[in-house]
FIKOLZA-1660 file (N, C-alpha, C; in steps of 0.1 Angstrom, whole numbers, plus 5000, padded with zeros to 4 digits):
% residues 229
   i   px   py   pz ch aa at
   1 2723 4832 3120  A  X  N
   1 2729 4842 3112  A  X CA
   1 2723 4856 3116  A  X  C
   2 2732 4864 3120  A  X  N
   2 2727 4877 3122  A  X CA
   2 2722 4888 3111  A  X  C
   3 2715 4893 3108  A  X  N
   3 2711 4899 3101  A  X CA
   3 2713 4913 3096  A  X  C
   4 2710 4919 3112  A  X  N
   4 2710 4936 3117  A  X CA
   4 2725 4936 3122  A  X  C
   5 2732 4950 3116  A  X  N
   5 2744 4945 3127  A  X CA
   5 2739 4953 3139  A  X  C
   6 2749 4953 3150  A  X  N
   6 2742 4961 3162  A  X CA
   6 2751 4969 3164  A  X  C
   7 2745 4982 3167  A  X  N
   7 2750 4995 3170  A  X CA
   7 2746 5000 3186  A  X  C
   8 2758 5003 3194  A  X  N
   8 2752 5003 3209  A  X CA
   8 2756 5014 3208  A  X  C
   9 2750 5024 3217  A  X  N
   9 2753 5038 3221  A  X CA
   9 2755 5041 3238  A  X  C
  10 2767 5048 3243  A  X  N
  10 2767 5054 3254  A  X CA
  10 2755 5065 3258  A  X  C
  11 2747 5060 3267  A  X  N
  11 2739 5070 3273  A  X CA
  11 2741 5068 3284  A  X  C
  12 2740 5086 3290  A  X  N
  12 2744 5092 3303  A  X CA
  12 2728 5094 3311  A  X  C
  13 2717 5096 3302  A  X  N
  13 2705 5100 3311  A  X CA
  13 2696 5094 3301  A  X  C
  14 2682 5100 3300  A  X  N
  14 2675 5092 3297  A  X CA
  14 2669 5107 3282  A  X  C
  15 2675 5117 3284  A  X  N
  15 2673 5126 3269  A  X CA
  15 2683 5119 3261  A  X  C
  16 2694 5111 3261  A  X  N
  16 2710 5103 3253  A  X CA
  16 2701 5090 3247  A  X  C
  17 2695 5084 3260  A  X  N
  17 2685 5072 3255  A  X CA
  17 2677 5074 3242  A  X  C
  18 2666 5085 3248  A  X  N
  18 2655 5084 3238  A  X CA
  18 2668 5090 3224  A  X  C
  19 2672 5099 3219  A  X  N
  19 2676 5107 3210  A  X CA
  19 2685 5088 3208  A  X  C
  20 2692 5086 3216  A  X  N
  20 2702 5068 3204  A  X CA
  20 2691 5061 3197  A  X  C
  21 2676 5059 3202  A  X  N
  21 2667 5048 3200  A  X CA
  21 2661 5055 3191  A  X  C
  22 2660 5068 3188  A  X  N
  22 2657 5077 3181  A  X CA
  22 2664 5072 3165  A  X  C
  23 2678 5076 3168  A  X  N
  23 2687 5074 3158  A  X CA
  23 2685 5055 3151  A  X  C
  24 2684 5049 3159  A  X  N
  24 2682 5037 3154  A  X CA
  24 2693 5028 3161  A  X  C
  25 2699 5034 3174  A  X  N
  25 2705 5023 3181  A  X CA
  25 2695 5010 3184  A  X  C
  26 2705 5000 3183  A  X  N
  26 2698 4989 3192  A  X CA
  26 2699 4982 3208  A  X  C
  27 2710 4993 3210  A  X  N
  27 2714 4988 3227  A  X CA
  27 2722 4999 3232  A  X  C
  28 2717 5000 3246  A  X  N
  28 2726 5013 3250  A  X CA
  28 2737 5010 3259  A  X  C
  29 2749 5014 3265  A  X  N
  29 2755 5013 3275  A  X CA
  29 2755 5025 3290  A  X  C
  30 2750 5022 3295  A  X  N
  30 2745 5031 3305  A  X CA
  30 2758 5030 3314  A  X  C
  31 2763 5050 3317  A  X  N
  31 2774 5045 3326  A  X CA
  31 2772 5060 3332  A  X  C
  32 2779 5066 3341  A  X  N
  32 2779 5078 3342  A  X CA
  32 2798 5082 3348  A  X  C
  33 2800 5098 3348  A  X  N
  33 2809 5104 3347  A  X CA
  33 2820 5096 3335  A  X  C
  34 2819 5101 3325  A  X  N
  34 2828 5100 3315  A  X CA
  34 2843 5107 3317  A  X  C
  35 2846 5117 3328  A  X  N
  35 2857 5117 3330  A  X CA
  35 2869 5109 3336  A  X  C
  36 2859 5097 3342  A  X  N
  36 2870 5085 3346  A  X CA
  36 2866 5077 3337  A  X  C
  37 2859 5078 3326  A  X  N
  37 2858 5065 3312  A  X CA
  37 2850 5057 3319  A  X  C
  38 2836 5061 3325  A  X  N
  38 2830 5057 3325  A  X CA
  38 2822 5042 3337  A  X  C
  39 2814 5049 3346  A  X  N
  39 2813 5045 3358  A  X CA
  39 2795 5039 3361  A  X  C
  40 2795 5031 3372  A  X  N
  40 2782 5022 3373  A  X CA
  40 2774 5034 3373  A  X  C
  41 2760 5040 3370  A  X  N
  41 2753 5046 3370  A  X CA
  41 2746 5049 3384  A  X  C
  42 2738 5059 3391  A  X  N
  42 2732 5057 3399  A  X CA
  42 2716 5053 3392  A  X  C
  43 2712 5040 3405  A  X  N
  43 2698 5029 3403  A  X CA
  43 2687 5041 3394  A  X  C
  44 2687 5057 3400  A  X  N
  44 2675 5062 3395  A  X CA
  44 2678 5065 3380  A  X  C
  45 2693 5068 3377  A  X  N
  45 2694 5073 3363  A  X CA
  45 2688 5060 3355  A  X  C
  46 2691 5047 3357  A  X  N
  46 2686 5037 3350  A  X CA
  46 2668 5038 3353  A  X  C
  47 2668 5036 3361  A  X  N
  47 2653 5038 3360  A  X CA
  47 2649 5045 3356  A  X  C
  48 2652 5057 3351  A  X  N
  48 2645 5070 3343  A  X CA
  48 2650 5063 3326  A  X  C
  49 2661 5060 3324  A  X  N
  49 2662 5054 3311  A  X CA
  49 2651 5043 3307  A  X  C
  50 2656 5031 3314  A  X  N
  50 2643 5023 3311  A  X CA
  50 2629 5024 3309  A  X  C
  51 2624 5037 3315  A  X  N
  51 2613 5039 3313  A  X CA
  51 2614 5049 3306  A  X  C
  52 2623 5053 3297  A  X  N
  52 2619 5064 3281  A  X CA
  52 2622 5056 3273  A  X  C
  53 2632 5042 3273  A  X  N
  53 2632 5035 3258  A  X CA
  53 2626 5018 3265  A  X  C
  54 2627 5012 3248  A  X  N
  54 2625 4999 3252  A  X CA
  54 2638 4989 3246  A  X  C
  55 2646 4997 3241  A  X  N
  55 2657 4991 3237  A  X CA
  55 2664 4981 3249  A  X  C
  56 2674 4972 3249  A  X  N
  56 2684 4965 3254  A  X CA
  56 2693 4974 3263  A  X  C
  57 2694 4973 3275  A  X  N
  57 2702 4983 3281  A  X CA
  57 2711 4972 3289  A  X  C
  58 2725 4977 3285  A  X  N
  58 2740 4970 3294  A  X CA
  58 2744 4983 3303  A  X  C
  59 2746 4980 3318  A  X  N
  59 2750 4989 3328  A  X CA
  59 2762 4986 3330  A  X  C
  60 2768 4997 3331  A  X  N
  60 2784 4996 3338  A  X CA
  60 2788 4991 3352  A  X  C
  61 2791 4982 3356  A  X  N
  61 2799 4978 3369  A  X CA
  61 2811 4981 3371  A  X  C
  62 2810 4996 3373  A  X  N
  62 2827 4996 3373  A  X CA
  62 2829 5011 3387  A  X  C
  63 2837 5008 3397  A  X  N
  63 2836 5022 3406  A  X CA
  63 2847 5028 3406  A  X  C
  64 2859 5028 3400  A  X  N
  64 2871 5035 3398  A  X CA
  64 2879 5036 3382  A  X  C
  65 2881 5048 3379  A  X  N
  65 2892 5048 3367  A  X CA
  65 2897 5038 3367  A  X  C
  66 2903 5032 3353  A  X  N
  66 2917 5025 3352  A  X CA
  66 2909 5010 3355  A  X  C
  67 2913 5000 3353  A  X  N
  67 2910 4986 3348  A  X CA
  67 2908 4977 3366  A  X  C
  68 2912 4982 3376  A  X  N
  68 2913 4974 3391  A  X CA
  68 2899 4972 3394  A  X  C
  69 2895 4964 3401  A  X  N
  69 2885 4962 3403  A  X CA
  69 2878 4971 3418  A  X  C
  70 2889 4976 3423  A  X  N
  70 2888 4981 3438  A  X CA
  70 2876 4977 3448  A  X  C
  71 2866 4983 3450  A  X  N
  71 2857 4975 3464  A  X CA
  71 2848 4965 3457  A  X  C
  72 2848 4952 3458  A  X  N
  72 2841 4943 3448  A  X CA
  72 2829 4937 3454  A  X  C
  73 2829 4941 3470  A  X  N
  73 2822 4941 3480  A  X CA
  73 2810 4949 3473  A  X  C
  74 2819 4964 3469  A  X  N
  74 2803 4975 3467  A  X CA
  74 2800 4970 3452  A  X  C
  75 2807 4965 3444  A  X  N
  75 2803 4962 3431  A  X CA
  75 2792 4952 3431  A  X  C
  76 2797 4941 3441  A  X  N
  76 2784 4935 3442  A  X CA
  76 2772 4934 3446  A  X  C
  77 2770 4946 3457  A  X  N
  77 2761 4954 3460  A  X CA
  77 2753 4963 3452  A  X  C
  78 2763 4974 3444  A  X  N
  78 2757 4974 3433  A  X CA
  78 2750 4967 3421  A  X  C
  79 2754 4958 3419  A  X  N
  79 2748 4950 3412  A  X CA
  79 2737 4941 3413  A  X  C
  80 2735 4939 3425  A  X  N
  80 2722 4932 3429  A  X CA
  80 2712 4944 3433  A  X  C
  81 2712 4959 3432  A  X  N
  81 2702 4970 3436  A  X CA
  81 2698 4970 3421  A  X  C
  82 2710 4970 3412  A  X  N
  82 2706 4970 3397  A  X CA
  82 2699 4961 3391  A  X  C
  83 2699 4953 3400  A  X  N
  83 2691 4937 3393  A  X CA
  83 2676 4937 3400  A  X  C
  84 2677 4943 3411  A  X  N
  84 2665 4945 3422  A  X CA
  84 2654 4954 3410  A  X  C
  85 2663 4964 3405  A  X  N
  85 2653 4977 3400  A  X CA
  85 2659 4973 3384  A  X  C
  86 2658 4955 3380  A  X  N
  86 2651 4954 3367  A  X CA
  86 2663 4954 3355  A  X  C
  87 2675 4955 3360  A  X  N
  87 2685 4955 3352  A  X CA
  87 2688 4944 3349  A  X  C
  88 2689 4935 3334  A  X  N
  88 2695 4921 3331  A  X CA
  88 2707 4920 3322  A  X  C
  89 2712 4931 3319  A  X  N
  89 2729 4933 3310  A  X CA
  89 2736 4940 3316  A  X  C
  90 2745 4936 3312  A  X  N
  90 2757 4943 3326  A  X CA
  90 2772 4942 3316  A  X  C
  91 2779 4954 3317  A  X  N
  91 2796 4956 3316  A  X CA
  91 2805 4956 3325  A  X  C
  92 2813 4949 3324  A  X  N
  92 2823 4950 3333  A  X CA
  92 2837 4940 3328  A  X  C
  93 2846 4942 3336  A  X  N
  93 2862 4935 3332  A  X CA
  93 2867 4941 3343  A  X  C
  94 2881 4935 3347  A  X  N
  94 2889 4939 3358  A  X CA
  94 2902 4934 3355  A  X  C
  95 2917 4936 3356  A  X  N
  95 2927 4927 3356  A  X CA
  95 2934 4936 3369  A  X  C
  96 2945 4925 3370  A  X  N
  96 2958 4933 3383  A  X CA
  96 2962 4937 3376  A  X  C
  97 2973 4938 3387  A  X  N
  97 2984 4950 3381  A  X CA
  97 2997 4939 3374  A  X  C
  98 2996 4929 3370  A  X  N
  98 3002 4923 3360  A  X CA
  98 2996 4922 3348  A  X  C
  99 2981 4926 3344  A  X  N
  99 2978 4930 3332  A  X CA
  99 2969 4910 3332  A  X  C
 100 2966 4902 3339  A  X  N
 100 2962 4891 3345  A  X CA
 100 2943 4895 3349  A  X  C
 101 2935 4888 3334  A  X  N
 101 2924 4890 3342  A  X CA
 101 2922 4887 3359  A  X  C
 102 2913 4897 3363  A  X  N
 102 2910 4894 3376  A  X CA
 102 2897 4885 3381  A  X  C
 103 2901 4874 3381  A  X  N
 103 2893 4866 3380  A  X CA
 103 2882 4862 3392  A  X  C
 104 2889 4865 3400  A  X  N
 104 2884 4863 3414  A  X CA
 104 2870 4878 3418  A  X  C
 105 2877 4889 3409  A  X  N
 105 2864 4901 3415  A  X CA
 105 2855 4894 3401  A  X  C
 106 2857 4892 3389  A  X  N
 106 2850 4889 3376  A  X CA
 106 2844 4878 3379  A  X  C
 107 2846 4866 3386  A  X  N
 107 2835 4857 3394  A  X CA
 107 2826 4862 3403  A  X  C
 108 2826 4868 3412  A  X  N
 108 2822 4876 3423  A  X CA
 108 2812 4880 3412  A  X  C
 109 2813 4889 3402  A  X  N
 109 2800 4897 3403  A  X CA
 109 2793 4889 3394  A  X  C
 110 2798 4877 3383  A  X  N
 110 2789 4868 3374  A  X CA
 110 2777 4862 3385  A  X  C
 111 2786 4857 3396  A  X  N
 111 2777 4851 3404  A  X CA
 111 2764 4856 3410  A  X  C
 112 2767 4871 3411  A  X  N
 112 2757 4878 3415  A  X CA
 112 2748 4882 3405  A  X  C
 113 2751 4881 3393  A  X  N
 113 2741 4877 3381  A  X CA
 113 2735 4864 3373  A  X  C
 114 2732 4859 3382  A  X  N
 114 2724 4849 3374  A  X CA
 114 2716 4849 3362  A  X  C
 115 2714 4848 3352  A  X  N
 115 2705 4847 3341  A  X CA
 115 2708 4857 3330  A  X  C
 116 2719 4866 3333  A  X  N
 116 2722 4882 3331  A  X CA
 116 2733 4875 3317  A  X  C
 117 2735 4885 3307  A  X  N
 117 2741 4885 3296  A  X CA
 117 2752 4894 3301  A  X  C
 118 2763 4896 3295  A  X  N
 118 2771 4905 3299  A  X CA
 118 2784 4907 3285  A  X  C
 119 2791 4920 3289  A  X  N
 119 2800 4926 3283  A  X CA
 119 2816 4925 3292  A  X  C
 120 2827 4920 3285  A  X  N
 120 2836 4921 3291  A  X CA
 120 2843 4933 3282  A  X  C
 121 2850 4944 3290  A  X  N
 121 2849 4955 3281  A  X CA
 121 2863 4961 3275  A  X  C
 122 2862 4972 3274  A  X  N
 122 2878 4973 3272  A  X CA
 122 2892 4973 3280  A  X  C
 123 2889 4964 3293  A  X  N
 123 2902 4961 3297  A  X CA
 123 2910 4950 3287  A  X  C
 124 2900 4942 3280  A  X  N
 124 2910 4931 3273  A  X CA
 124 2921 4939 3263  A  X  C
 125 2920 4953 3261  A  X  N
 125 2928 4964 3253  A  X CA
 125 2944 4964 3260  A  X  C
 126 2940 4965 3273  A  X  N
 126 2953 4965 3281  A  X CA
 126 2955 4952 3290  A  X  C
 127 2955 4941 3286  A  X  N
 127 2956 4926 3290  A  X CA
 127 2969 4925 3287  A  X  C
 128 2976 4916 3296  A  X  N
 128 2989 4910 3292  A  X CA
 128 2994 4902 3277  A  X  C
 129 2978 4893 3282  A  X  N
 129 2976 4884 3271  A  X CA
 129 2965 4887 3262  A  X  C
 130 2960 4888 3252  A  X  N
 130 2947 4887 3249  A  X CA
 130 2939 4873 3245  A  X  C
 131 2947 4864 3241  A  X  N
 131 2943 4856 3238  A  X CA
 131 2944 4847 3253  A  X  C
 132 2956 4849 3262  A  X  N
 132 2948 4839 3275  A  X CA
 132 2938 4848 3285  A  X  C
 133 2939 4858 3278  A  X  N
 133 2927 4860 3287  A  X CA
 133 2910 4857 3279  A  X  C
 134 2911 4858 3271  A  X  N
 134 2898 4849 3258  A  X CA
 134 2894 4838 3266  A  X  C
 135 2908 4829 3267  A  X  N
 135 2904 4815 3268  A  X CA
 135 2904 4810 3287  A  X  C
 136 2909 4822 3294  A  X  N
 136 2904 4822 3313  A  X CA
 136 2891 4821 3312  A  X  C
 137 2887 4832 3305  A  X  N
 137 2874 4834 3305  A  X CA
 137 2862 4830 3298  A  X  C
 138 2867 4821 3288  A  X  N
 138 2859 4814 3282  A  X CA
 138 2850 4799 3293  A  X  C
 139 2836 4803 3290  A  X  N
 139 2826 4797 3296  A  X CA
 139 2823 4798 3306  A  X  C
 140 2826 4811 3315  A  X  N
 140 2816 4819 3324  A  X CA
 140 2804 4822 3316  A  X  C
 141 2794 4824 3328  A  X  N
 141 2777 4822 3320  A  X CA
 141 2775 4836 3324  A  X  C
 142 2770 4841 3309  A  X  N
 142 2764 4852 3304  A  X CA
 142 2772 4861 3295  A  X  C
 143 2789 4854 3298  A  X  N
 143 2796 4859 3291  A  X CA
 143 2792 4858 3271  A  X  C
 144 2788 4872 3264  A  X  N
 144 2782 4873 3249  A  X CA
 144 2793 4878 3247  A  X  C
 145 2798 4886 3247  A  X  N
 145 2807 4899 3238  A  X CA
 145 2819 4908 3246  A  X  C
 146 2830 4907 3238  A  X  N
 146 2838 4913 3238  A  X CA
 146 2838 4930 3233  A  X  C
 147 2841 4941 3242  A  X  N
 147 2839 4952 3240  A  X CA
 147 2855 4956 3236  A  X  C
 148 2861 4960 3225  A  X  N
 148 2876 4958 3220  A  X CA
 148 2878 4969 3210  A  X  C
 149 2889 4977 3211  A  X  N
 149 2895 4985 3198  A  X CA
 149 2905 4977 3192  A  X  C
 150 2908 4963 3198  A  X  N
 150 2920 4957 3194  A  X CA
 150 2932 4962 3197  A  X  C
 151 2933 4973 3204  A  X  N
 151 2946 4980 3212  A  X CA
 151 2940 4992 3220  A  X  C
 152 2951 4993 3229  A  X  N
 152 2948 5002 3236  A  X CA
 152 2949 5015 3228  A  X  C
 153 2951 5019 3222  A  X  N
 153 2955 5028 3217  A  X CA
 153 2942 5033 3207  A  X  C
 154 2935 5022 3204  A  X  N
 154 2927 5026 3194  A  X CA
 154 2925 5016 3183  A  X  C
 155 2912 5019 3174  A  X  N
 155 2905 5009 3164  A  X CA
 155 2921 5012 3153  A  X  C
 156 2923 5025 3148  A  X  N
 156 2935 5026 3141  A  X CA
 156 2943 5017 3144  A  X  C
 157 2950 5019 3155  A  X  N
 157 2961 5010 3158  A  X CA
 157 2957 4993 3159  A  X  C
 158 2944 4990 3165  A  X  N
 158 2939 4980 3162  A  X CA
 158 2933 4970 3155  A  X  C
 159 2929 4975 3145  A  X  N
 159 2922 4969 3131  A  X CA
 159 2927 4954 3126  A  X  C
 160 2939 4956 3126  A  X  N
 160 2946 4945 3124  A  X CA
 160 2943 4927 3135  A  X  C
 161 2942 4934 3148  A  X  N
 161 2938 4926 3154  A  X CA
 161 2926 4920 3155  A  X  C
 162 2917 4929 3153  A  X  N
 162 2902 4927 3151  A  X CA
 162 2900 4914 3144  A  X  C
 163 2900 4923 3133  A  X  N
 163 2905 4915 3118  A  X CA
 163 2906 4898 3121  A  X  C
 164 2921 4895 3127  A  X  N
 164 2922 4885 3130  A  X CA
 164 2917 4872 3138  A  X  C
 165 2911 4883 3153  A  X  N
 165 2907 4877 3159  A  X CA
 165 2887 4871 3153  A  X  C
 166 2882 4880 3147  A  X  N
 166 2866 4877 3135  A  X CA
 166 2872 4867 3135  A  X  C
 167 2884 4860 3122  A  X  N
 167 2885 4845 3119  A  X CA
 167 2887 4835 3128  A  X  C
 168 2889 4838 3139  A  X  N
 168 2894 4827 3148  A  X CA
 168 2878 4825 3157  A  X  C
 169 2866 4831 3150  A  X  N
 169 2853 4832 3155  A  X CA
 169 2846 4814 3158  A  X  C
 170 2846 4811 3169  A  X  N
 170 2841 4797 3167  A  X CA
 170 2852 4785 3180  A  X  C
 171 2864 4795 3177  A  X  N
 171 2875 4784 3182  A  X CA
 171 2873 4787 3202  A  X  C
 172 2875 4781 3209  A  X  N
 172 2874 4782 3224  A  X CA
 172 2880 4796 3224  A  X  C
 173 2874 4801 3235  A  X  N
 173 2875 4822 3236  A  X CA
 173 2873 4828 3230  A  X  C
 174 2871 4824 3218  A  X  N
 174 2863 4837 3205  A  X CA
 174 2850 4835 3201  A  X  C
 175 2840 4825 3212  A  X  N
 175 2826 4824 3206  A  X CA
 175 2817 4838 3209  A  X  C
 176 2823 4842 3221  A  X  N
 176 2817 4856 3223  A  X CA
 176 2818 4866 3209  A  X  C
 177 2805 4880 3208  A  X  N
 177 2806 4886 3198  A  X CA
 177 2819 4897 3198  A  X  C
 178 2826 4902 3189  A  X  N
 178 2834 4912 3189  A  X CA
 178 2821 4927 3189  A  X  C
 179 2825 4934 3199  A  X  N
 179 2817 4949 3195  A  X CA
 179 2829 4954 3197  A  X  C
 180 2828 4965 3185  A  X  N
 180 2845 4973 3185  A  X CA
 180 2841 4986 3188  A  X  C
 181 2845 4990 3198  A  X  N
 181 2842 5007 3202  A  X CA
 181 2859 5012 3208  A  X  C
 182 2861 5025 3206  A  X  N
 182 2875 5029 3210  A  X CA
 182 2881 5038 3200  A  X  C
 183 2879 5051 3193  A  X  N
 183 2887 5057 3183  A  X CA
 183 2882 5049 3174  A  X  C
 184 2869 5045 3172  A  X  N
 184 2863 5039 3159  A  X CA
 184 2857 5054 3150  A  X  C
 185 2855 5050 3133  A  X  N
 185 2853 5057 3128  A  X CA
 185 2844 5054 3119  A  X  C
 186 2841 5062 3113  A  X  N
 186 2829 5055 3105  A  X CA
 186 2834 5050 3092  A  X  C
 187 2849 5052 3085  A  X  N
 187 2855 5043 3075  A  X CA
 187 2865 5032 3081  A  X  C
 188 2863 5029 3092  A  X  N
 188 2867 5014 3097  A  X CA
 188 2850 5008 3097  A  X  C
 189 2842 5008 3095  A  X  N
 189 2826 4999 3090  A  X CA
 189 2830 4991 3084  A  X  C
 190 2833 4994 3068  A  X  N
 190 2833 4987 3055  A  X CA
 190 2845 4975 3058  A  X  C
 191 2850 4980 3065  A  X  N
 191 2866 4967 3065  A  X CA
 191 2859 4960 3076  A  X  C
 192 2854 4964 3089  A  X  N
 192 2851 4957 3100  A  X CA
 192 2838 4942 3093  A  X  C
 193 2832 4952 3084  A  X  N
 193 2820 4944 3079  A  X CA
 193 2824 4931 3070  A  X  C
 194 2835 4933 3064  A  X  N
 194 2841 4925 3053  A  X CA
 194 2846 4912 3060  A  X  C
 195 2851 4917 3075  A  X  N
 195 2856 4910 3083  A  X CA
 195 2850 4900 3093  A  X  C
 196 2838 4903 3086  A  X  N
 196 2821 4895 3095  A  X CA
 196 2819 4902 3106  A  X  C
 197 2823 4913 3110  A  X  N
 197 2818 4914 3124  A  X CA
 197 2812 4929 3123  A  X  C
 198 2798 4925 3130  A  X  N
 198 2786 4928 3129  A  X CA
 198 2783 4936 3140  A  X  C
 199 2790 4942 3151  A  X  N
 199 2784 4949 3161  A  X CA
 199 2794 4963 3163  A  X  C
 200 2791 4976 3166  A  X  N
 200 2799 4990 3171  A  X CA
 200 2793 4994 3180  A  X  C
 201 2802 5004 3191  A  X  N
 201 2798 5009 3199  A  X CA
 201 2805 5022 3196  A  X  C
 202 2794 5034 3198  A  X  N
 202 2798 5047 3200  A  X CA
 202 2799 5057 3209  A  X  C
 203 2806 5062 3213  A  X  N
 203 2805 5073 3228  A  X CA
 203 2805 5084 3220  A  X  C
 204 2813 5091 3219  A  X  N
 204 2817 5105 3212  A  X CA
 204 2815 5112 3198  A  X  C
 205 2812 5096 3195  A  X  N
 205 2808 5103 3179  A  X CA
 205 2796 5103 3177  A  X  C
 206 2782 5101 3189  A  X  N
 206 2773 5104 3186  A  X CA
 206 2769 5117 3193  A  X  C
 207 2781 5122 3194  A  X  N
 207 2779 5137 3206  A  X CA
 207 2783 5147 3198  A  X  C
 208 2774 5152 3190  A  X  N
 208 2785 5166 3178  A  X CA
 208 2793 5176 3187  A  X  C
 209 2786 5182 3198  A  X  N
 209 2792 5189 3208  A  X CA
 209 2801 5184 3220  A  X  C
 210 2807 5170 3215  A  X  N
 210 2814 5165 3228  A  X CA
 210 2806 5159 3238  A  X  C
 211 2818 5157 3248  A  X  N
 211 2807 5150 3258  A  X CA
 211 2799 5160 3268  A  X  C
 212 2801 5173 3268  A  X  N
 212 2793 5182 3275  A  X CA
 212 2779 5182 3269  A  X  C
 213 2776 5180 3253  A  X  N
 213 2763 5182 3249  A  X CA
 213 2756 5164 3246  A  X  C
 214 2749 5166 3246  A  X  N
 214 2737 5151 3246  A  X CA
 214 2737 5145 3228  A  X  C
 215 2733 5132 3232  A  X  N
 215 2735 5122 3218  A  X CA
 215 2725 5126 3208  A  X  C
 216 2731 5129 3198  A  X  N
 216 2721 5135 3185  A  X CA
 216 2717 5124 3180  A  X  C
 217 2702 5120 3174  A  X  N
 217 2697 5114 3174  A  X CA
 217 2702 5113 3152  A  X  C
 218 2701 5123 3152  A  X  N
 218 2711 5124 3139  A  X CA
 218 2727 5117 3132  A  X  C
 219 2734 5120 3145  A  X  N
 219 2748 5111 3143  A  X CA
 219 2745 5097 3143  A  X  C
 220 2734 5094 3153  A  X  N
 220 2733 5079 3153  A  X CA
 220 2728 5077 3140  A  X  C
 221 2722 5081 3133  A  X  N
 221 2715 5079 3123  A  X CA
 221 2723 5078 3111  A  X  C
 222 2730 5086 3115  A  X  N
 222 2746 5085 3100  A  X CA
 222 2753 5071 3102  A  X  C
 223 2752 5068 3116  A  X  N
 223 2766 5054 3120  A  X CA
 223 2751 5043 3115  A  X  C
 224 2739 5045 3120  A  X  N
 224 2730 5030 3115  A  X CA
 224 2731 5033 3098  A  X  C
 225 2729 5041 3089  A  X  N
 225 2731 5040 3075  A  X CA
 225 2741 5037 3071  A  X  C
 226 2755 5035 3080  A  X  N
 226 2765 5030 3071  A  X CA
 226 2767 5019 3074  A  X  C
 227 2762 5012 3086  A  X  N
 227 2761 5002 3094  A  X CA
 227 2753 4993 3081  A  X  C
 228 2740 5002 3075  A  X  N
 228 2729 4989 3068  A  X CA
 228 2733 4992 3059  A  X  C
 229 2743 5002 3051  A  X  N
 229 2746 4997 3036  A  X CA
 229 2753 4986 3034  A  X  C
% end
């Protein structure tokens, strides 16, 4: 039984780091340029992170906008330089262009992580299926958690799914955790919490100035107090 729920924060460098861990994040997602929603980091940005916090750090595997997996070759290149220089959590998801996890690049890079925990992220938002893609991908190893607004569109528009899918927590493709990041707010907590589910992720709302200015160590501190009431 989980206790703490968990609050993950987007960090771009290692001033986003310390100021989340500051706030009372418990895990960061490390990605860089947020204009394509968010891309693998370069090896030194992690390195500079890791050595200002000690928190849990998940890195992005991802080299192009939009959900394709494109060069899986370099992904998995990247991902073993990231593993080289000490990285053990990792994000990523891919589908085609039928909305069909992509299974074939999403093997490719598990395999290149051995021992590694991982995030499948918000492409399950724009899946064909949600639920066959849960259960494709149920029992790949390292697969923990689902990264989900429950629609593309947003926690608004998705709540409902959330919601539903917490109860179905246990059954084949839903043992992974729900972490709900996407147009989350901080009065979707109280319903999310009611609903058992115990983990959020924040990008922009721990940025008072947007994504141009750095993670206040303050906002995060608003989202952990409403998190532990």
């Amino acid at each position: 039984m989980r206790n703490r729920a968990l609050l993950e924060v987007i960090a771009l460098d290692a001033q986003d780091a310390v100021a989340a861990q500051a706030g009372g994040a418990d895990r960061l997602e490390l990605v860089t340029d947020m204009a394509a929603d968010g891309l693998t980091p370069p090896l030194k940005t992690f390195a500079a992170i890791r050595a200002a916090v000690d928190i849990p750090l998940r890195v992005m595997l991802r080299s192009t906008d939009g959900f394709a997996a494109g060069d899986v070759d370099a992904l998995v290149r990247d991902a073993q330089a990231l593993r080289g220089e000490g990285a053990e959590e990792f994000v990523l998801g891919f589908l085609d262009g039928t909305g069909e996890p992509d299974m074939e690049a999403v093997r490719a890079l598990v395999s290149a992580l051995p021992g590694c925990r991982w995030t499948f992220h918000r492409a399950i938002d724009r899946a064909a299926s949600r639920d066959a893609l849960r259960k494709e991908l149920a029992g790949l190893p390292g697969l923990d958690t689902y990264l989900t607004a429950g629609s593309a569109l947003g926690v608004d528009d998705g709540l409902p799914v959330l919601v539903a899918e917490a109860a179905r927590r246990g059954e084949p493709g839903y043992e992974p955790r729900i972490l709900v990041g996407g147009g989350l707010r901080l009065s979707h907590v109280p319903v999310l919490r009611d609903a058992g589910i115990d983990a959020v992720h924040i990008g922009g709302a721990s940025r008072p100035l947007g994504w141009a200015g750095p993670v206040s160590a303050e906002a995060v501190a608003g989202w952990r107090a409403v998190l532990d009431a």
